[in-house]
N, C-alpha and C positions, 0 to 999 in steps of 0.2 A: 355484740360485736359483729361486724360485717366480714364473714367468710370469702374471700377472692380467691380463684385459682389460679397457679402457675401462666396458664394461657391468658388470663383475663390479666395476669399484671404484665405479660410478654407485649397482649395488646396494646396497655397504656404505654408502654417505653418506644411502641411501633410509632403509637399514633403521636405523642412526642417528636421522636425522630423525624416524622414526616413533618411536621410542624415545622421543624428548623429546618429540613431541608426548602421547604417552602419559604420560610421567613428567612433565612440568609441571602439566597443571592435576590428578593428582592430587595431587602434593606441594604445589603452590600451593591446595588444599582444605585440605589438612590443616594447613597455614601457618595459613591463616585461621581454622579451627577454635582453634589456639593462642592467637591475639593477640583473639577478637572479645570484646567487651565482655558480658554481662547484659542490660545497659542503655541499647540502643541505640536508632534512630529507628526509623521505618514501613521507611522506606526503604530504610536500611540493613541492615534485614532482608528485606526483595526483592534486593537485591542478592546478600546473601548467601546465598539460596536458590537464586535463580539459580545461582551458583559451585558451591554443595555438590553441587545435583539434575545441574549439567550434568559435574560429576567423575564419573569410576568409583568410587567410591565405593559411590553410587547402588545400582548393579548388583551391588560385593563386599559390601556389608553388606546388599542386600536390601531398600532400603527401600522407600516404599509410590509411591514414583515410576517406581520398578522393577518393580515386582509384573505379573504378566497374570491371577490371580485377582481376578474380579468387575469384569475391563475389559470396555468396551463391544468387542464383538467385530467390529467391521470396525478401531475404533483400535487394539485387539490387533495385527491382521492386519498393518495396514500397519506400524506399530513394530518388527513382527518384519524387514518385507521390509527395511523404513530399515535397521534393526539389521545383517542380513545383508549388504548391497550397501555398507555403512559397512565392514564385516570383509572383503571381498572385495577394497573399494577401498586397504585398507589391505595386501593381501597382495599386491594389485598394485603398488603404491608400492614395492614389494622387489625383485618378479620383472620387472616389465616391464623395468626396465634392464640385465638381466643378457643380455636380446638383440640391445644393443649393441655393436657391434665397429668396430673402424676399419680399410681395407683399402686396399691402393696399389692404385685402377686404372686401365686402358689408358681416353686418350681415345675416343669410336666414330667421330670425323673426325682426318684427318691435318691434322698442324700443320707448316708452314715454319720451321727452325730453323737459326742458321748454326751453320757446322760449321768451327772453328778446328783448326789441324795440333797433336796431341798428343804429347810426344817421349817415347821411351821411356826409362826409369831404371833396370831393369836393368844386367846385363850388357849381354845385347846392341844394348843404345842406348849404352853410354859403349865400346864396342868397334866400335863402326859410324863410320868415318871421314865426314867431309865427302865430299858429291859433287863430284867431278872436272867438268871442262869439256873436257875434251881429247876423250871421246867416245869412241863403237866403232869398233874397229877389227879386220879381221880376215887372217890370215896363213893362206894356205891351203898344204899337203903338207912341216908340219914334221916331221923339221930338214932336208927339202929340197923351198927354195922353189920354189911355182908358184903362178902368176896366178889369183888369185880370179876368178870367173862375172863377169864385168861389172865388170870392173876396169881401170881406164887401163894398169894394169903392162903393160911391151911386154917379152913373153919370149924367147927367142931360145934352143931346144932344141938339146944335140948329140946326134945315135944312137949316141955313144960314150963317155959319160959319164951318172949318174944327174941330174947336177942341173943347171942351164940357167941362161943367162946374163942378166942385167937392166943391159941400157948405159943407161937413166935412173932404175936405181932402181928400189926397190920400194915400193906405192902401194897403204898397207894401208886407206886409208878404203872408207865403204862407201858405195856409186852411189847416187845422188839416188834414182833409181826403184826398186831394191831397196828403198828404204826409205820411198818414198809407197806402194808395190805391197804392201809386207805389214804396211800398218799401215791401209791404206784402209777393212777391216771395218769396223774399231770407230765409223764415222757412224754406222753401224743397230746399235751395242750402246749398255749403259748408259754413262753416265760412269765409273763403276769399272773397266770391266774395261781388264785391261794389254793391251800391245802386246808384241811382241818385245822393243822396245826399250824395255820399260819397267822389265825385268830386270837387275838388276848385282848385278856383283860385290861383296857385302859390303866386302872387303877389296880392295882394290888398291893398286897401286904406277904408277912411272911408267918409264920403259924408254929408251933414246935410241941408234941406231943409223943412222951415217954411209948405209947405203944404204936405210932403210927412212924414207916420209916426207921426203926430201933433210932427213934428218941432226935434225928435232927430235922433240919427245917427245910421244911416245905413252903409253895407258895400258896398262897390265895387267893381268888379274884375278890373284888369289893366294887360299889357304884355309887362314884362321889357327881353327883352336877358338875360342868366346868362351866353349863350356857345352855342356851338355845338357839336352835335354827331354825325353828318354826316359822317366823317371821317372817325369812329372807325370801321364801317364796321362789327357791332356785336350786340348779344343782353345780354344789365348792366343793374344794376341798378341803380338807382339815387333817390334821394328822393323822397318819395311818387307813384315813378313809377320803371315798368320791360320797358323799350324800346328797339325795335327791330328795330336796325336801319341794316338789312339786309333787310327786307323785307319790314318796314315801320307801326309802329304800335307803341299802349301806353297800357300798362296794368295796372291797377291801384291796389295798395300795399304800405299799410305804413310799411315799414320792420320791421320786429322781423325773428331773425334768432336763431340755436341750441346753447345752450351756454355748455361750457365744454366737447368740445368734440376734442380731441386735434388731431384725422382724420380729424374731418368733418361730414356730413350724406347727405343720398338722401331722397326727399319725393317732390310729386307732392302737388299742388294747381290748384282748379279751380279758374281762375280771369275773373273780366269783361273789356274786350278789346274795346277800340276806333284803328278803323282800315278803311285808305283810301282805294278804291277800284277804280284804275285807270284804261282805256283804250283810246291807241292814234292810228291815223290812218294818215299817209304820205297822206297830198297835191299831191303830184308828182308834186311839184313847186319848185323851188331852185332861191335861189340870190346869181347869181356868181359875182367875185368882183376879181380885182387882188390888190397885197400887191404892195404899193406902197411907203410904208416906214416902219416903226416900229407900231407894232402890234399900235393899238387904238382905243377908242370909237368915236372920233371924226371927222370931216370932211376932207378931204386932205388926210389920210391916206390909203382912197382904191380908186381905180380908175375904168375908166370900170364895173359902175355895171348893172348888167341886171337882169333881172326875165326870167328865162329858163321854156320854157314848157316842164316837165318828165312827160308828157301825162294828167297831169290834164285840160287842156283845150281839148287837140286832143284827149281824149278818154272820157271824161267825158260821163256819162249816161245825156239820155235825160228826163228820169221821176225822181220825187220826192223822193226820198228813207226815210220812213215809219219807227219808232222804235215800240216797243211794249210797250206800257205804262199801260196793263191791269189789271195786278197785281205787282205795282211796290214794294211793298215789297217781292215778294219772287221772282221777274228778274226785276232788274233796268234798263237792254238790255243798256249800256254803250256802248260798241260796236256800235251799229247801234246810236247811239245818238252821239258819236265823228266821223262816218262816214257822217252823217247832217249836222252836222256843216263843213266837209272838202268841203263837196259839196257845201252846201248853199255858203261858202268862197271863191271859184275857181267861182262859176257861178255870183258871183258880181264881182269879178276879170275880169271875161270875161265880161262881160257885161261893166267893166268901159273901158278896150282894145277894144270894139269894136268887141271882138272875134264870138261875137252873139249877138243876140237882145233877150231881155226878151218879146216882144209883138210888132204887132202883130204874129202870126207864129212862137213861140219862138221855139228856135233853128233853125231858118231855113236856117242858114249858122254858119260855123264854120271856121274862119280864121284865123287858125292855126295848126302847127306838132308839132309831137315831137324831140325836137332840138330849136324851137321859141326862139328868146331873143327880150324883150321888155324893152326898154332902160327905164334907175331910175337914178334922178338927183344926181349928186353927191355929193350936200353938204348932205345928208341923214342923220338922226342921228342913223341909222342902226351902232350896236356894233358889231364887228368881235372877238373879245377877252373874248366874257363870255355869259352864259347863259340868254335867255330873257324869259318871259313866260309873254303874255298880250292879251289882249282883242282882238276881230276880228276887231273891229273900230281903232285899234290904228293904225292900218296899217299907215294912213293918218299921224301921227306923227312919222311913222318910214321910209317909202319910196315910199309914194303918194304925190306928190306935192298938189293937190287942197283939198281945205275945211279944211285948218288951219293955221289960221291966227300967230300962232305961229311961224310959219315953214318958216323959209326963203329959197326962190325958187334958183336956178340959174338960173341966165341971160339966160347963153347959152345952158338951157335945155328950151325946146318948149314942156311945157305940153299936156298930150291924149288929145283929145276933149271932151273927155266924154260925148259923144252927149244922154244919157239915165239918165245923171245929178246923177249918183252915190254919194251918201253922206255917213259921217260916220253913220248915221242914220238908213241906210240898214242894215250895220253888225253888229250893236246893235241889231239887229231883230233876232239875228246869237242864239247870247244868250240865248234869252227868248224861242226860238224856241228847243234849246237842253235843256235849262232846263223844259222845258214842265210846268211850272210853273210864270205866270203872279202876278204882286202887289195885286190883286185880288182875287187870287185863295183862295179858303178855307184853313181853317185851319185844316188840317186832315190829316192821315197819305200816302196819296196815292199822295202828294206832295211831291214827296222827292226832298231832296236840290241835288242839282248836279253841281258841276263849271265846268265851259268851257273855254277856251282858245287856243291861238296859239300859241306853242313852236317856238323858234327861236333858230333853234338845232345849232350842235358847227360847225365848218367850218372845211371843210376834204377837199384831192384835188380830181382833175376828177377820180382818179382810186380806189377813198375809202379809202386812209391813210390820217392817224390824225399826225400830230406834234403839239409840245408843241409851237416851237416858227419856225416859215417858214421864208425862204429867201423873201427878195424883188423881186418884179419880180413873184411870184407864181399865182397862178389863183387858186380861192377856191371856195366852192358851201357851199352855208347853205343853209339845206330842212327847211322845211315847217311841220309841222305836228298840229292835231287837237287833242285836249285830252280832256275828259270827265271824272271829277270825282265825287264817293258817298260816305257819311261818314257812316258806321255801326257799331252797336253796337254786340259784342255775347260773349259769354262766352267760354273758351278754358283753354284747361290743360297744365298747368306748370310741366317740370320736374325742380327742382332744383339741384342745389349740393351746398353744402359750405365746403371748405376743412381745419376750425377747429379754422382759426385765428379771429381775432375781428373786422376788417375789412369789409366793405359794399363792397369794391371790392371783397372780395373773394366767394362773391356769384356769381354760374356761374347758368347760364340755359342751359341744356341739351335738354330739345325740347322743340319744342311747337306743340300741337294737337289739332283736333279736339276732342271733348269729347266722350266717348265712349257711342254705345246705350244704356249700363248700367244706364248712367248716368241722374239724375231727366229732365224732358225737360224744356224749359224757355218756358213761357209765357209773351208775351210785349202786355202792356198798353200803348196807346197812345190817349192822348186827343180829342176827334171830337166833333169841335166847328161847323161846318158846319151849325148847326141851329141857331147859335149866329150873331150875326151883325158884326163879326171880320173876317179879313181877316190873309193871312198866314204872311205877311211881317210885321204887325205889331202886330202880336199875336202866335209866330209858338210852334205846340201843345206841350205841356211837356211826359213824357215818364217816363216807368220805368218795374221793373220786377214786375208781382203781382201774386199773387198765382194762381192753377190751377182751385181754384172753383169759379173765378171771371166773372161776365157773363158781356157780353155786355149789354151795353145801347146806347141810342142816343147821350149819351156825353162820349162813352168810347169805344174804338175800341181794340180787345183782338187778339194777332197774336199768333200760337202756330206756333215758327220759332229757329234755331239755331240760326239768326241774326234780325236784326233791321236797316232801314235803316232811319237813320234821317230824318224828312221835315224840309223843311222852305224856305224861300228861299233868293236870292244872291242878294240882294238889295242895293242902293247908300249908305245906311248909315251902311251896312255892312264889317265891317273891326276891325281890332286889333287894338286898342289904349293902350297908356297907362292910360288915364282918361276913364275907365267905367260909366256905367249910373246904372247900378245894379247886383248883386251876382246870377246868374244863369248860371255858368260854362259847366254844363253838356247839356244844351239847346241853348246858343249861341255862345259858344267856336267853336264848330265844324263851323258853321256856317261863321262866322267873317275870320275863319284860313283859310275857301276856299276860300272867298273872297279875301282876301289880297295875296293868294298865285296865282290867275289868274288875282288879277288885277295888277298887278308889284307892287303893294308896297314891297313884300317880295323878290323884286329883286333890289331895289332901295336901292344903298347904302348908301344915305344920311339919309334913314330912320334906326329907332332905331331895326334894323330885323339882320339876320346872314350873309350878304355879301354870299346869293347865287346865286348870281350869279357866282361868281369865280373872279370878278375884283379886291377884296382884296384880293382873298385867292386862289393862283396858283395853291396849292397839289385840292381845292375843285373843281376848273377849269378842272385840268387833272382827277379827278373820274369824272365827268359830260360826258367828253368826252371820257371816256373809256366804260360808261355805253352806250352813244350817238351810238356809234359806233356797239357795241352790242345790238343793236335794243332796250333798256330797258329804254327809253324817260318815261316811264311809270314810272319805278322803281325810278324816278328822280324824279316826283310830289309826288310820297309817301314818300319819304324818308324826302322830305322837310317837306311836312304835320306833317310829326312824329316827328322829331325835333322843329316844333313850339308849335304843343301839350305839347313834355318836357319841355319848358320855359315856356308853360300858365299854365299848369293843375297839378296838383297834387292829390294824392288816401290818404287818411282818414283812410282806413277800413285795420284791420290786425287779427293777432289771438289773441291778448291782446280783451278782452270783454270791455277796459277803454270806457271812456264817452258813453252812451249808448242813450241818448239823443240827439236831433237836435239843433242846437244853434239858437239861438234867440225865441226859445218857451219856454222859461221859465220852462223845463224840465218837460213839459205835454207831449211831442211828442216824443215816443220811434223811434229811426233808422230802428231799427226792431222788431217783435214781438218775436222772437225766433231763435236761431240758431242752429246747431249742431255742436259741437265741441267748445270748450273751455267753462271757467268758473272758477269763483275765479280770485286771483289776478292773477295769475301766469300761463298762457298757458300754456298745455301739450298735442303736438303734435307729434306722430307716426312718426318715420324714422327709416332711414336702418343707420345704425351706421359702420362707417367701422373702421376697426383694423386693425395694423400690422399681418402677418400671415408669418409663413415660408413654401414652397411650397418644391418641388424636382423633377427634371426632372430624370425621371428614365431610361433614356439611358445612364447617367452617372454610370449608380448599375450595367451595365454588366459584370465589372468584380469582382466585390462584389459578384455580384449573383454565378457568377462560384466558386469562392474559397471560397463560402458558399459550394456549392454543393460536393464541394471535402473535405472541410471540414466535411459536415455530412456521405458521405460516409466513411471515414477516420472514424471518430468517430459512425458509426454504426458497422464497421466490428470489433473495437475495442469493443464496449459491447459485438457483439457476443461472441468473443474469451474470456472476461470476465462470461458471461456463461457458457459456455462450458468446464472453469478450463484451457483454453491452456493459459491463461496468468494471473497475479497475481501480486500484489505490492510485497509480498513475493518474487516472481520470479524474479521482475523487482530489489528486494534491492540485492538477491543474484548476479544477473551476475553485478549488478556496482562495487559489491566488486570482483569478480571474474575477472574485464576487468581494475582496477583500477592499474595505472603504478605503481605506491606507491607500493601497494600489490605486486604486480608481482614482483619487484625488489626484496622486503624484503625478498619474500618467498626465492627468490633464491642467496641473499647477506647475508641473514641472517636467516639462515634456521632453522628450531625446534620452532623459538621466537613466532609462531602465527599460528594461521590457517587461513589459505582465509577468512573464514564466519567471523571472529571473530567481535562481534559488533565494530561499529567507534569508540564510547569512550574507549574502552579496547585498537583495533587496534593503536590507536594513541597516546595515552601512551606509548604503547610495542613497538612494531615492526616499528609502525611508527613513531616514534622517531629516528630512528638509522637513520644516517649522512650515505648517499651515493654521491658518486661526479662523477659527468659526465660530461667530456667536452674534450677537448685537452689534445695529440695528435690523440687517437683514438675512442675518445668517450663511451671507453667499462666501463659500468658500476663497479665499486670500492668502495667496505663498507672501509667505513673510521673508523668503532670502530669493537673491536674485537668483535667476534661474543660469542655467550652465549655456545654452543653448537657445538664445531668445530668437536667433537670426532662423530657427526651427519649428516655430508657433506658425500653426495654421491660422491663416483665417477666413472670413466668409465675411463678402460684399453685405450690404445691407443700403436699403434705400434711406437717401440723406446724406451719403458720403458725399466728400470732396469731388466737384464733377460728376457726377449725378452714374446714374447705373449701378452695377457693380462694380467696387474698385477695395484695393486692398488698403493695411495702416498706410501705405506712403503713399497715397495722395488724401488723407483724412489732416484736417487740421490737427485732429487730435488723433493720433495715434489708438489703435483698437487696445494696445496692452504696452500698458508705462512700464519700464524697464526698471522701474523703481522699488526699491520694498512697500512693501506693501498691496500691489498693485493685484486686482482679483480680476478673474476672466467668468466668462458664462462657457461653464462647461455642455458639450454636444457631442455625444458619444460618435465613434469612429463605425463604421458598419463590419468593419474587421481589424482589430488590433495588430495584424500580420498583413500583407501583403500577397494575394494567393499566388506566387512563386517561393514563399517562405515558406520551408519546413517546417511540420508540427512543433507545439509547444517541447520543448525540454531534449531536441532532437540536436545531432552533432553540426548542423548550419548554423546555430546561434554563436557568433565570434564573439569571445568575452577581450576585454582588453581594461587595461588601469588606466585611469586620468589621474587626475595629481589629487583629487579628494581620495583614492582609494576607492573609487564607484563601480559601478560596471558602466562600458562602453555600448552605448545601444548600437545594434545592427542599421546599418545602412539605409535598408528598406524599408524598415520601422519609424527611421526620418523622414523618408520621402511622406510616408502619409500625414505626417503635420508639416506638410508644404516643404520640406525637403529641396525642391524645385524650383522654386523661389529663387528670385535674385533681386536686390532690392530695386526699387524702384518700376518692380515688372508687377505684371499682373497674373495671378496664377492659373494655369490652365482652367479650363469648363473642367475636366474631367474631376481636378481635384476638389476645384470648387464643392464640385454636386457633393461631393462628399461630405456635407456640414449642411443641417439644416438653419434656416436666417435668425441672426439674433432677433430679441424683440427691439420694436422700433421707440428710441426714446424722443418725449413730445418735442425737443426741440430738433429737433432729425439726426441728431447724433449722440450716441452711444458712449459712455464716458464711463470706462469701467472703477479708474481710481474715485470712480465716487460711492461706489458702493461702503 
């Protein structure tokens, strides 16, 4: 459909209007030309001239109203300029509205707007349960209990058993002060941003356990799917969060958007961001395979498979390669930590080929190039069809024959010898070694969690191209690659937009930012248990924002940092379930999601997770491998991570001030101590409001702007001359009666009855009343009623008259003008309509008087010049004579006007 604007359809109704004003009064000329009479008044034929001369007409047939031969040459001049700045103004009348346009824009002050809570209609709004009241709750060193940091719990340890006694019970709530201590920040943040505790569990349940709580119920977190956004390739919203599945991120927001705003409006939010922070490093190892029937996970369907040396065995370095682990909260050194793990995984690789010896002498042979293929059994359970991401020990379950009883061998493959007894038990060491983090390690924040894993990237052929679906017969390479991830926490600014409807989709985010250095700086509390008897994997520290005049202690570690990177670490009983053990979302969520997302469960279709791998979902298949291809293996562990975040977690905290208490503290325990911004029931939050507006491109005014400018010259040379006395409404009413055809006739059809000036209403009573006819055969004008005053017709001698010379009608046989109706005269204008003893046109010398039609009485001397002076049978002076020039001579010598 053909888009038009405002100006463009103002144009059409211009150029329209111009149209009719052009097409009426020609066709209304030509109307009248149809219907007028022969035989009409003075008047009526002023009128009518008027209409003809002021049509186009005029100007297509040329007539003498038209003409610029033998015009006085300044009225030339200026008729041309009228003329031109008339065509100008009329082409303006077209174009100037086509550089109208109408635009939505941003108010340039901020406006106060309440902001009403918006639910979502998705999925994940009718999959998002009611909030719970029961509260957080937390259970430290599952499944064997020990007393959380500040916990009432009274434990009672034996050194001869792993797990310890509780004679009143276990006492999962969480201490008053842990929870004023890491939520104190947020007085010096915005009203948006969350706390710890402003985090839950999407989904939960409720749990009830005779020694935990003395016997009532607690909550749970649990993580059911409701969707994916992987897909959408954008940053929505969705309940309780902003997710940024371009980049890989969750920002946490219970929505309230602008109500009654039928634009929309703009305004930023600070929020607090959970956000993966991935980096992978290429093996330079590949498993080529050829297709040997229809794509599948299963055995039979590739043939020939080898493990190709791309220089990870033939170039490998010979020394350890070191990360930085010094100050892991402000450089986690990812990079060199997924470079460990690529090396540690080729140097066990080599070592199970044979390609080198770990000791003694290690390295002291290398047997192998690049190009190497080292044949893999082919019933492998290696998937060619979709994404894998798993552990460095699963090798052995994907395309090592030895050390898994699982795995069934083929016959006719003759396993390595593995003479250095390589076990999965080495690349378990792969792990622990990139996460820098033992079961052991303290509880404190310079553990940060970190998962590791081996992508099992998408299958491309030898020259680098990706297909969706390959011939049989192809020969394909999957790389290898090593990735390293950390989960941080920070705060960053939201632009919004909402464009006005009621709708949670219509809220868009326009960016996201770092904060500016205007803005207050975070300070993170993180628990250090380090003096306590806990370790990280069964106590990992709690966390939160706390104000700036919070000092450290031996149980409190204070970071002034734009981010926060989680501890904890990636443990056997670290994973997503849907049966949780306890409510502490924002401390094991992150924790659990990396887990499950490097140990395949989050690629395992059978589990209750999003089928990412692509083996359900083809369109998720072809993004994995368009990313793949594009070096962004990376951008493919975040994006996952963020999508399991929007099915676990959900954000609490909005501009609404509602419940201001922590649940399950029996509303002792404020969220926060203070915020700024909001208050009362009703939010009232600052945005830019936007409005319809009409704009104009002012290249469309160019010709506006000129037939303006001719316009005001036009109309400044006219005040002058109004100045100055040269021109005058008096002036201008005298020459319309003086130029009036009406007039002119009458004067000379019907002479004495009126004077040129005479006002219109007298005029047109008198003189212009009187019936004149023009038309066929010769057009010459003919009074059709007798004239008032015939003894007052001038005339003019003409050779051929009776008695030869000049003489007047009475010695003419035939009289110059029949007295009869009908009777037509050749008019010969006067050289002055007045008399020069007469006072000006419309001056107090003109004596009006009534005759018996009601007429005006013409002035005295106004007779004399149409022979006035006359007596009949005389002849009229020279003087008045000259005053007439000669009629034309008719061929028989006399002049016979009733013949016309």
């Amino acid at each position: 459909m053909i888009e038009i604007s405002v100006g463009q359809v103002s144009a059409v109704i211009a150029a329209v209007i111009t149209v009719l004003q052009l097409f009426l009064p020609t066709a209304l000329a030509l109307l009248i030309v149809g219907v007028l009479k022969d035989d009409m008044t003075a008047v009526s034929w002023s009128s009518i001239s008027a209409t003809l001369h002021g049509s186009h007409w005029a100007a297509l047939l040329r007539a003498d109203t038209a003409t610029s031969f033998n015009v006085q040459g300044s009225i030339r001049w200026l008729t041309h300029v009228g003329s031109l700045t008339l065509l100008i103004i009329f082409a303006a009348s077209i174009v100037t509205p086509i550089g109208l346009y109408d635009t939505v824009e941003p108010a340039s002050t901020l406006q106060d707007v309440s902001f009403p809570y918006i639910a979502d209609t998705g999925p994940f709004g009718f999959g998002t349960p009611a909030r719970s009241t029961l509260g957080f709750n937390h259970q430290c060193g599952i499944p064997y209990w020990t007393a959380c940091p500040g916990s009432d719990t009274i434990e009672v340890k034996s050194d001869e058993f792993l797990s310890s006694d509780f004679p009143y019970g276990y006492d999962s709530r969480i201490p008053s002060d842990k929870i004023e201590l890491f939520q104190s920040g947020l007085k010096e943040q915005m009203q948006t941003v969350s706390s710890f505790f402003d985090i839950q569990y999407r989904s939960h349940g409720k749990a009830q356990d005779p020694d935990v709580n003395n016997g009532s119920f607690y909550q749970t977190g649990s993580y059911r799917q409701l969707g994916t956004l992987v897909l959408d390739d954008k940053v929505e919203a969705v309940e309780g969060l902003v997710v940024d599945m371009i980049n890989g991120s969750v920002a946490f927001r219970n929505h309230t958007l602008p109500a009654n705003l039928a634009l929309g409006a703009t305004w930023s939010e600070d929020l607090l961001v959970m956000e993966p922070e991935t980096h992978c490093v290429d093996t330079n190892l590949t498993i080529d395979f050829t297709i040997s029937g229809l794509n599948g996970s299963l055995g039979g369907n590739i043939e020939n498979i080898v493990l190709t040396d791309r220089g990870g065995f033939a170039n490998i370095p010979h020394t350890f390669p070191e990360y930085d682990n010094s100050l892991p909260q402000i450089f986690v050194d990812l990079p060199n930590r997924a470079y460990q793990s690529a090396w540690l995984f080729n140097v066990l690789l080599a070592i199970y080929y044979n390609v080198t010896r770990p000791n003694p002498d290690k390295f002291a042979y290398l047997n192998s190039e690049v190009g190497k293929t080292f044949e893999l059994p082919e019933t492998t359970l290696l998937a060619t069809d979709e994404l894998a991401i798993a552990t460095y020990d699963d090798v052995f379950s994907t395309f090592l024959a030895n050390d898994n009883s699982s795995f069934t061998s083929d016959d006719s493959f003759d396993p390595w010898p593995n003479p250095f007894n390589i076990t999965s038990s080495n690349f378990t060491d792969i792990l622990t070694a990139c996460n820098g983090v033992s079961p052991a390690s303290k509880s404190n924040m310079s553990n940060v969690a970190v998962g590791c894993g081996l992508v099992y990237g998408i299958p491309r052929l030898p020259d680098g191209e990706v297909k969706l679906v390959y011939d049989p017969g192809s020969r394909l390479s999957m790389p290898l690659q090593s990735c390293a991830t950390a989960v941080k926490m920070s705060v960053k600014t939201y632009s919004f937009r909402f464009n006005g409807t009621s709708s949670l989709q219509s809220l868009h985010v326009d960016s996201i930012n770092e904060r500016s250095p205007d803005s207050p700086p975070t300070y993170w509390g993180i628990e250090n248990n380090s003096d306590l008897d806990l370790n990280i994997q069964d106590t990992p520290p709690l966390w939160g924002l706390v104000s700036s005049d919070t000092k450290e202690s031996p149980s409190l570690s204070v970071v002034k940092n734009p981010h926060l990177y989680l501890a904890g670490y990636l443990g056997s009983f670290a994973m997503l379930t849907s049966t949780g053990v306890d409510n502490m979302p924002g401390l094991t969520f992150p924790i659990d999601a990396l887990a499950s997302l490097y140990n395949g469960d989050a690629f395992d279709t059978y589990n209750s997770f999003g089928w990412y791998s692509g083996k359900s979902s083809f369109s998720m298949f072809a993004l994995w491998q368009k990313l793949a291809t594009r070096g962004e293996t990376a951008r493919i562990v975040n994006l996952i991570f963020a999508d399991l975040a929007a099915n676990g977690l959900v954000g609490t905290k909005s501009w609404l001030p509602s419940p201001n208490t922590i649940p399950g503290t029996d509303g002792k325990v404020q969220k926060r101590q203070s915020s700024s911004g909001g208050g009362g029931d009703t939010a009232q939050v600052p945005v830019v409001v936007y409005s319809r507006q009409i704009k104009y491109n002012w290249v469309y005014g160019v010709p506006a702007y000129i037939g303006i400018f001719f316009t005001a010259v036009i109309g400044l040379a006219t005040l002058i001359f109004l100045c100055l006395g040269r021109t005058s409404l008096s002036k201008m009413k005298a020459y319309l009666h003086a130029t009036s055809s009406g007039r002119i006739l009458a004067a000379f059809l019907y002479p004495g009855e009126s004077e040129p000036q005479a006002p219109t209403r007298s005029w047109v009573r008198g003189a212009g009343g009187k019936k004149i006819r023009i038309g066929k055969p010769n057009w010459i004008p003919h009074a059709t009623q007798p004239t008032l005053y015939p003894e007052k017709t001038s005339h003019t001698a003409y050779p051929g008259a009776q008695g030869g010379g000049l003489a007047g009608y009475e010695s003419d046989a035939d009289p110059l003008i029949d007295q009869k109706i009908g009777t037509a005269i050749q008019l010969t204008p006067l050289s002055s309509p007045m008399p020069p003893a007469q006072q000006g046109f419309g001056t107090t010398g003109v004596q009006e008087n009534k005759h018996e039609y009601g007429g005006y009485q013409p002035h005295q001397g106004y007779l004399a010049q149409f022979g006035g002076n006359h007596v009949a049978g005389q002849m009229p002076s020279p003087q008045v004579q000259t005053q007439f020039a000669p009629p034309p001579t008719h061929p028989s010598g006399r002049y016979h006007v009733n013949r016309f």
